[in-house]
C-alpha positions as CSV (number, residue, x, y, z in Angstrom):
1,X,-25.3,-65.9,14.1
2,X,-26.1,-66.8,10.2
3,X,-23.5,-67.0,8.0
4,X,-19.7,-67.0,8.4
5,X,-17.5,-64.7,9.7
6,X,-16.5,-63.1,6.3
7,X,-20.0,-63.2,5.3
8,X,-20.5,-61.0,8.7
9,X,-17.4,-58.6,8.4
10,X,-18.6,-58.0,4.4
11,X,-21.7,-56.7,5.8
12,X,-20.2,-54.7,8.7
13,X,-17.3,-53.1,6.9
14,X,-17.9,-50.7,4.3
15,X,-14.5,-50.2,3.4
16,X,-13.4,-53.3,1.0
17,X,-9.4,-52.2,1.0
18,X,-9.6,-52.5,4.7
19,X,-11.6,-55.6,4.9
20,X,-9.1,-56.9,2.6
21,X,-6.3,-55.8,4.9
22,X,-7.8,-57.2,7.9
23,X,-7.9,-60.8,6.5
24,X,-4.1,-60.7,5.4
25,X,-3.6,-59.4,9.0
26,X,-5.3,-62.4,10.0
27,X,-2.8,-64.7,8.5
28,X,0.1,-63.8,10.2
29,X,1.5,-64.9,13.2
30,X,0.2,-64.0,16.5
31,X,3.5,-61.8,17.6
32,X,2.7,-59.5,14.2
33,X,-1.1,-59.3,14.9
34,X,-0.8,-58.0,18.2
35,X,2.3,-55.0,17.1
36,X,-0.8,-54.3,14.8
37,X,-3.3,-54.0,17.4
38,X,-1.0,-51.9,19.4
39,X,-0.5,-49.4,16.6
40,X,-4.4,-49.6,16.0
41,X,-4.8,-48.9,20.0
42,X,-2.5,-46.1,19.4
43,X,-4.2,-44.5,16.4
44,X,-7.7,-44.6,18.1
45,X,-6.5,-43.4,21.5
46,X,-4.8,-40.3,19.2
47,X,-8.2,-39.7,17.8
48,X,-9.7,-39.5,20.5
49,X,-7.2,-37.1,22.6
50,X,-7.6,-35.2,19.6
51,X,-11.5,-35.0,20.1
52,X,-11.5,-34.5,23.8
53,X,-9.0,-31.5,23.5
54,X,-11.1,-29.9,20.2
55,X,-14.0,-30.2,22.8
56,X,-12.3,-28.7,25.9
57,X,-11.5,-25.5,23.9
């Protein structure tokens, strides 16, 4: 609740390149932030396909 939202994400993310990416994300217009949540939906649904079948073998 203390501080503002980059203040928070600083503290939570570790990983300053991606931080930085996040907040040009940010800026652009709604229709290209959502194809990039889609291809981050993607990734993380990949990664975790990939760990459910490296855990069924």
């Amino acid at each position: 609740m203390n501080g503002t939202s980059d203040n928070q994400a600083n503290n939570s993310l570790t990983d300053k390149e991606l931080l930085n990416q996040f907040k040009i994300i940010e800026k652009l217009p709604e229709q290209d932030k959502n194809v990039v949540k889609i291809f981050l939906d993607a990734f993380i649904t990949k990664g975790k396909l990939k760990q459910l079948a490296f855990q069924a073998t």
